[in-house]
C-alpha positions in Angstrom: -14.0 5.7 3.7 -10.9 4.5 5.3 -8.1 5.4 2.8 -6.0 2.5 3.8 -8.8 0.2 3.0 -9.0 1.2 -0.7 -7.1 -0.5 -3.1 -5.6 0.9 -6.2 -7.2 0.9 -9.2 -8.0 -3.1 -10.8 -5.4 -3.9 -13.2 -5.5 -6.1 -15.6 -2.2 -8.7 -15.6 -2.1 -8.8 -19.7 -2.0 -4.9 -19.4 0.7 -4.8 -16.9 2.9 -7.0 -18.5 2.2 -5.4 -22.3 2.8 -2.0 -20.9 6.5 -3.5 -19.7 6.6 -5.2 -22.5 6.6 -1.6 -24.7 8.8 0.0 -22.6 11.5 -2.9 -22.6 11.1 -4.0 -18.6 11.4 -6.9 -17.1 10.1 -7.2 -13.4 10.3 -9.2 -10.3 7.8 -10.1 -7.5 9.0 -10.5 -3.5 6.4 -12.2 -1.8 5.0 -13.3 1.8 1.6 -13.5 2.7 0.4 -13.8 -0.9 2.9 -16.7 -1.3 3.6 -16.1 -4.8 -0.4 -15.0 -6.3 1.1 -11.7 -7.9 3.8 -13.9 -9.7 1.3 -16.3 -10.6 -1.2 -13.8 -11.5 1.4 -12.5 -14.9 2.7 -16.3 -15.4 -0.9 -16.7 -15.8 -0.9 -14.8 -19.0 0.8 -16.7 -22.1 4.0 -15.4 -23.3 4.7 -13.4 -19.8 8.3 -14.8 -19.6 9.9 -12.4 -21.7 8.7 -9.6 -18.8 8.8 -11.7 -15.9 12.1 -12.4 -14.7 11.1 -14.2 -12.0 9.5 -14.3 -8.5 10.7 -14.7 -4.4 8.5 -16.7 -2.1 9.8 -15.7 1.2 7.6 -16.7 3.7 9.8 -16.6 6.7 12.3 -14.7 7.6 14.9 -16.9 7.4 13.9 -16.7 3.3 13.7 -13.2 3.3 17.5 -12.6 4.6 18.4 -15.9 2.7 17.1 -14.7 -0.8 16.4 -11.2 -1.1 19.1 -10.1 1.6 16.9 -8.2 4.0 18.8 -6.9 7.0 18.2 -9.3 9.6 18.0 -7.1 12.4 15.1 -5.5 10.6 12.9 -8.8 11.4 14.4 -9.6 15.1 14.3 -8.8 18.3 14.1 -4.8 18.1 13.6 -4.6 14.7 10.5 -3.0 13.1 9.4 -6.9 12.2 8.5 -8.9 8.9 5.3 -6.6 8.4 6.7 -3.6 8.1 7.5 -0.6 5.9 11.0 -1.2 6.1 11.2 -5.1 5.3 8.8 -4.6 2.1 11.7 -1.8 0.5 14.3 -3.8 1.5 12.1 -6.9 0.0 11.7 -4.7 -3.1 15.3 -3.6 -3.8 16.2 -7.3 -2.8 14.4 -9.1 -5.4 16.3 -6.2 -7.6 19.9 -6.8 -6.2 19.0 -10.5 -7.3 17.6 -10.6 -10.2 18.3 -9.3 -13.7 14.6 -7.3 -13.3 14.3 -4.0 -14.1 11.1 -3.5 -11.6 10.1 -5.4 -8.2 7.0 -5.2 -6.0 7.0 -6.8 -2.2 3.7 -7.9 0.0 4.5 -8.4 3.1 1.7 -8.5 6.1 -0.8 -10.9 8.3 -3.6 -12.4 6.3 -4.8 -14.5 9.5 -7.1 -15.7 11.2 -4.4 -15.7 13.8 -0.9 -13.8 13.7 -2.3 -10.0 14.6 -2.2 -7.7 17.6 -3.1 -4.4 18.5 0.0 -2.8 16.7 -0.1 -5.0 13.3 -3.6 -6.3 13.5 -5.2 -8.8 10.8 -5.6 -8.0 7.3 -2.5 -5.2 7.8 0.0 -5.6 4.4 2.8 -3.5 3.7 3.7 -3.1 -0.4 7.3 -2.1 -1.7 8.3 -1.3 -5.1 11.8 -0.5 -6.7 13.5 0.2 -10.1 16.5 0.0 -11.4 16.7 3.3 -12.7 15.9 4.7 -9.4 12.3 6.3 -10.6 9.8 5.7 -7.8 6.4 5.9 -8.2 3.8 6.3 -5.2 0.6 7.1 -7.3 -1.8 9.5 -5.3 0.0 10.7 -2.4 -2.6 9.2 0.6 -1.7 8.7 3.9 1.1 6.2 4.5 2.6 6.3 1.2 6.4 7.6 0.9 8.5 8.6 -1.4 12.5 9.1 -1.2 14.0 8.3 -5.0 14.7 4.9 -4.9 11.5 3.0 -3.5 8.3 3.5 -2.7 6.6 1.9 0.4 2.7 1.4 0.4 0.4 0.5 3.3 -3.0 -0.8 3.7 -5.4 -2.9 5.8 -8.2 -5.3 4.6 -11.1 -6.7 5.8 -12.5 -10.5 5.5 -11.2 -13.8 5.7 -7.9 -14.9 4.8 -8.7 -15.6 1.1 -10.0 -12.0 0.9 -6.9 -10.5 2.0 -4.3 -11.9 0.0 -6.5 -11.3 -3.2 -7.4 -7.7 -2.2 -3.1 -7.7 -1.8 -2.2 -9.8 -4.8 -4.7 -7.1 -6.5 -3.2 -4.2 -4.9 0.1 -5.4 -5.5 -0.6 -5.4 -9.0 -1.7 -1.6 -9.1 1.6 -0.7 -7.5 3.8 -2.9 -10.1 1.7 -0.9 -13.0 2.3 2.3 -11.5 6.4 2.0 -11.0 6.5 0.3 -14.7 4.6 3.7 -15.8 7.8 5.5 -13.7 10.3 3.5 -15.1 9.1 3.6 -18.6 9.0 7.6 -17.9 12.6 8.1 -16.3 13.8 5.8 -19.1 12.7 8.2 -22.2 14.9 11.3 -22.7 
C-alpha cells in the first residue's frame, strides 16, 4: 500500500476538541480545498466554541496572502505554488500569527476533476500544523512528513471523485490537528 494514500487514524471531532479542551487549547483551521469542512466538522459538535477560535477560508491566493499572510512569492510565478509544502506551514503558522489559537492545521491541494498535472496531479493535498509553543508533532515518521520545531508539513494523495477527496482531507486533517494538540498538551506540562 501506497503510504501517501493512507490516512491517519479516524478521529472523532468530540474527542479532538475534549482532549483541547483538558489541556487548555484553543485551535485554528486554514483552509483551501476543503473550503472550511474541518472547521465545520468541530463547529459541528455543541459547545466547540470555547476550543475553536476560529477558521480561514482561503481559497485563492489572493486570501491566502490577504488573511493568513503567506509570502506571495511562494504562490507566483517561481514559487513552489498554492499546493505545496511550503504554503500549507506558512498557512499553518498564518492562521496562528492571526488568531488568538493556540494550534492551526492547513489543507491545501487539487480535489478536481480538473486543476492537476503531471507534477501536482488530482487528489494531491498538502497538510500543515503549528503551535504556539513551538511543539510539532509529525506522528509516525513516513515518507513526506518533516519535522523542524516549529511546524510540521504532511503530504498525501487520494483517490476518487472530488467529494472523496476533500472528506478523505477534512478526515486527515483532523488526525493531524489531534496529533499536535497531543504535542502541545505535552510541551505544555513541566
Amino acid at each position: 500500500m501506497n503510504p501517501e494514500a493512507t490516512p491517519v487514524e479516524p478521529v472523532d471531532p468530540a474527542d479532538l476538541l475534549q482532549a483541547a479542551r483538558a489541556a487548555g487549547l484553543t485551535v485554528a483551521t486554514a483552509e483551501s480545498c476543503t473550503g472550511g469542512m474541518v472547521a465545520a466538522a468541530l463547529t459541528d459538535i455543541a459547545g466547540s466554541s470555547d476550543v475553536f477560535e476560529r477558521g480561514f477560508v482561503t481559497y485563492s491566493n489572493d486570501a491566502k496572502v490577504e488573511l493568513l499572510g503567506v509570502d506571495p512569492a511562494l504562490t507566483g510565478p517561481g514559487g513552489p505554488g498554492a499546493v505545496s509544502e511550503p504554503v500549507a506551514r506558512a498557512m499553518a503558522e498564518g492562521a496562528l500569527r492571526r488568531s488568538r489559537a493556540d494550534v492551526a492545521v492547513s489543507v491545501t491541494g487539487i480535489a478536481g476533476p480538473g486543476g492537476g498535472s503531471a507534477g501536482k496531479p488530482v487528489g494531491l493535498v498538502h497538510f500543515g500544523w503549528a503551535t504556539r509553543n513551538g511543539a510539532t508533532r509529525t506522528g509516525v515518521t513516513r515518507k513526506g512528513v518533516t519535522r523542524d520545531g516549529a511546524a510540521g508539513a504532511d503530504r498525501r494523495i487520494f483517490a476518487g471523485g472530488r467529494a472523496e477527496i476533500r472528506t478523505a482531507a477534512m478526515r486527515h486533517a483532523l488526525g493531524l490537528l489531534a496529533r499536535a494538540i497531543e504535542a502541545a498538551a505535552g510541551a505544555a506540562k513541566p
